[in-house]
N, C-alpha and C positions, 0 to 999 in steps of 0.2 A: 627447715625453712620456717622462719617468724611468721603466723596470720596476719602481722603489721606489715604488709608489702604494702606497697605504690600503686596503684590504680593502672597505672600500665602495666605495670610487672602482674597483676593479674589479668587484666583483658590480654596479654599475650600467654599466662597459662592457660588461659580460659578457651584460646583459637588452638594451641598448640594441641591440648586435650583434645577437640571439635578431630582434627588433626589424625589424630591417634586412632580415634573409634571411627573415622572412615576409613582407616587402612583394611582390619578384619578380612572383609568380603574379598577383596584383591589379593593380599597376600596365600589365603585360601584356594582361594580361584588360579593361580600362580602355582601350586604344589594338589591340586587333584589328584593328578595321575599316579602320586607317588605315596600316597596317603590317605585312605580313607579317613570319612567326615567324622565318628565317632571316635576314632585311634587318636585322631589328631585334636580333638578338643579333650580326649581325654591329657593327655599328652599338656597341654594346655595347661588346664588347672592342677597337674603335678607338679608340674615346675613350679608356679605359680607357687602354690602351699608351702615349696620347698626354702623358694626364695623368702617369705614372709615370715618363716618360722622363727629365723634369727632375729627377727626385728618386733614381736610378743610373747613369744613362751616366757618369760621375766615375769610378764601382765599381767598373761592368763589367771593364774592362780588367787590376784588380787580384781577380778572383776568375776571371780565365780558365781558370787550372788545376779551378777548383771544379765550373766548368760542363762541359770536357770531360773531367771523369771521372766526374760524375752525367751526363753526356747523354743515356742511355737511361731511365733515372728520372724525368727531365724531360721525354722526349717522352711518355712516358704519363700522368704529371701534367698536361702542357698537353691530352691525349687526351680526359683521363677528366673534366676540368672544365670544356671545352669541351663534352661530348657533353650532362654533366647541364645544364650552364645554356641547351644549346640545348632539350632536351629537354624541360626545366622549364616553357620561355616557350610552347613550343610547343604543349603539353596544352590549356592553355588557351584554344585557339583551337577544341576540340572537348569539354571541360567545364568546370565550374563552379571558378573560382577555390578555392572551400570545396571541393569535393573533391580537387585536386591538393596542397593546404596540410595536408589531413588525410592525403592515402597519403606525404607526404611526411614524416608525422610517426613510419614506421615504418623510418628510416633508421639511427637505433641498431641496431635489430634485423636490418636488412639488413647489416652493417657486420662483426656476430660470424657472421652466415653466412656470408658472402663471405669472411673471413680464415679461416673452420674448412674451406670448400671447400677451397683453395688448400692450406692443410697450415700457415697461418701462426699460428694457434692452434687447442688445444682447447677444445671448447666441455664445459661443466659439465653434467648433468641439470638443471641453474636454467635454463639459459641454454638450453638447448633446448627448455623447455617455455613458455619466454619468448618464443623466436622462435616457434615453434609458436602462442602465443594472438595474436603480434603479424600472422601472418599469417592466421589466421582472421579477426583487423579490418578487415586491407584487403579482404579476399573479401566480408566483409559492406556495407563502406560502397562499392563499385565495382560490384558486385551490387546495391544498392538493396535489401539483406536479405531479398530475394524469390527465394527458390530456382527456380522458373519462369526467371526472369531468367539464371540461373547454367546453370540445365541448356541453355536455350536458348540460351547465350554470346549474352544479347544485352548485354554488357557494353560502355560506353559507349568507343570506342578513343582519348579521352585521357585516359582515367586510367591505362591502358596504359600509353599515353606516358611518362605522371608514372612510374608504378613504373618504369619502366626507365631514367631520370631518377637516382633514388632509386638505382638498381644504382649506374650510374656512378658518385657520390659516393662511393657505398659504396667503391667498386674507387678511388678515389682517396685516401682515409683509409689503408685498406690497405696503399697504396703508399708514402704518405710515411710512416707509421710503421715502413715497412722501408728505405726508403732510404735510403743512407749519403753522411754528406761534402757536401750539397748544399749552395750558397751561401747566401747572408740570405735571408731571408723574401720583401724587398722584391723583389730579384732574383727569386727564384721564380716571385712574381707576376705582375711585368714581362715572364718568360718565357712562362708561360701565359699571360697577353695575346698576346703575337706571337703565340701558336701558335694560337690563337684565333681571329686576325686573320686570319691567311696561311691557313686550314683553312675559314675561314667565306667569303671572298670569294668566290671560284668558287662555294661555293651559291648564293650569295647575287644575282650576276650570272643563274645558270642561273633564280633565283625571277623576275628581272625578266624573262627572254627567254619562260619560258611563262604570262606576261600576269600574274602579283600583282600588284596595286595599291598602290602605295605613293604617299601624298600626305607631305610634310615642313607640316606645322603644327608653332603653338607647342607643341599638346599632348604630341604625335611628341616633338619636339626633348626637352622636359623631362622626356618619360619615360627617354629616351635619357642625358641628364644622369644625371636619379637613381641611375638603374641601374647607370651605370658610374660614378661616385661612390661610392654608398652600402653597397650591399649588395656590390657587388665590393672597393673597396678599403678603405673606412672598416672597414665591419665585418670584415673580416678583418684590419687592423689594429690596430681595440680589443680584438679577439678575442686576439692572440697578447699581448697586454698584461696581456690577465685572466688566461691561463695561467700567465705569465712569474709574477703578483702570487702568485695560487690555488695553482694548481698544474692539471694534464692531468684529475683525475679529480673536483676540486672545483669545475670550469668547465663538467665535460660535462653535468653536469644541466640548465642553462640550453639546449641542446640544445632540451628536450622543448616549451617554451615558442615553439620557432618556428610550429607550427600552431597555438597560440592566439592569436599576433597575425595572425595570416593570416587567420585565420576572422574576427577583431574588424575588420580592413581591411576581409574581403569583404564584412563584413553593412554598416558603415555605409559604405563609398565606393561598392560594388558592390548596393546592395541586395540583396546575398543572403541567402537564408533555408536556417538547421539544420534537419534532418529528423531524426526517432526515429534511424537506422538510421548517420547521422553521430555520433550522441552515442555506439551500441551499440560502432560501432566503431572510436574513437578511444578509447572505455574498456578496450576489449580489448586496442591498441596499445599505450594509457601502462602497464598492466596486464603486458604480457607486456616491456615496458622494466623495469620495475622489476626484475622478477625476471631477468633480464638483467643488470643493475647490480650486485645483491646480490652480493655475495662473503664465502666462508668465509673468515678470517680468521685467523691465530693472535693470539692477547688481546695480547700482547707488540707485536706492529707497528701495531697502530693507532693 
């Protein structure tokens, strides 16, 4: 596909993508019983690797210089999206598809904290008072909006999971918007696959030795498919399509729209049902994004 696409034809890859990475948690949540969290994202980035291979080993060889002078950029790229996507699958093995979809929708706001920790930006008064309501959302919708609940930390340990999930991303955004010199995209990916691969097997042997149950059904298999298809390589590849078309800052809105196909997945695949205290604080979320997003402006550059 030409970067010279249409401005539709990308803000339709751009939702399609949004699309994709809400699936994860559902599909996940869908095949529990049948597959532990570690098997199955090992599983994940196998396919994944196996599928990309045909499409750079050609490359490889001609961006060897590119790889070994990003290699430390790259092991923490394969690090940090390997941790979120195992971490992701894995919430849901102890909550509700709809809550991991919603604390996942405070990753913008995780994204400007992690780069203002670090010294890699600063953050504005907007931006801080953004991050600030986007994390009074997650405390509300993880809490169950019941202060008893909070004081008592009887807060449910994977939504946990999911925020720290949501770090990792964060710390992987981070990273390539600092990283210099690294190969194609395709490449990239391919590598975070391996790293993936080679990083998840040993869990994933050590899940089998202390008794997880894994059965390979068609269901298994197709969720396995999807996952390393779709949301792994497709939509990361419409994605850098939409940017290439949009541009970085007129793509990242579509962002926001990953937890409301998550929630739309969870309710009709998963029969899940929204609570008061979900809607409180995914409003608080998009709420403390926007103001996040805002920027002062001089009238001239826009």
């Amino acid at each position: 596909m030409s970067p010279n696409i249409g401005h539709r034809t990308a803000y339709g890859l751009a939702m399609l993508s949004a699309a994709m990475w809400g699936s994860p948690p559902v599909v996940a949540r869908a095949v529990s019983a049948d597959v532990p969290p570690l098997t199955l994202s090992f599983l994940r980035w196998s396919v994944a690797l196996i599928v990309l291979l045909p499409f750079v080993w050609k490359r490889l060889p001609r961006q060897a210089d590119s790889v070994r002078e990003s290699w430390r950029a790259l092991v923490m790229l394969g690090l940090f999206m390997t941790a979120g996507s195992t971490l992701s699958v894995t919430s849901v093995y102890f909550t509700t598809a709809t809550n991991a979809v919603l604390v996942n929708a405070s990753q913008p706001a995780l994204t400007a904290m992690v780069a203002w920790a670090i010294g890699a930006e600063r953050l504005s008064l907007r931006q801080g008072i953004g991050i600030g309501l986007a994390f009074v959302g997650i405390v509300a919708m993880i809490s169950r909006a019941d202060l008893a609940v909070l004081l008592a930390f009887e807060i449910n340990v994977g939504d946990l999971i999911m925020l720290l999930a949501v770090v990792a991303w964060a710390c992987y955004a981070v990273q390539l918007h600092a990283s210099k010199h690294l190969p194609d995209s395709d490449i990239v990916l391919f590598l975070i696959a391996v790293t993936g691969t080679v990083v998840l097997l040993p869990l994933a042997v050590i899940e089998a030795f202390v008794g997880a149950s894994f059965e390979l059904s068609a269901e298994v298999a197709s969720a396995v498919a999807y996952l390393a298809i779709f949301p792994t390589i497709l939509a990361i590849y419409f994605w850098s399509q939409s940017v290439r078309a949009l541009g970085a800052n007129r793509t990242a809105i579509f962002i926001n729209l990953i937890p409301v196909f998550g929630v739309v997945f969870a309710s009709v695949f998963l029969g899940e049902r929204l609570f008061g205290y979900h809607l409180v604080g995914a409003a608080l979320v998009f709420s403390g994004i926007l103001l996040g997003m805002r920027r002062q402006e001089p009238r001239a550059t826009r």
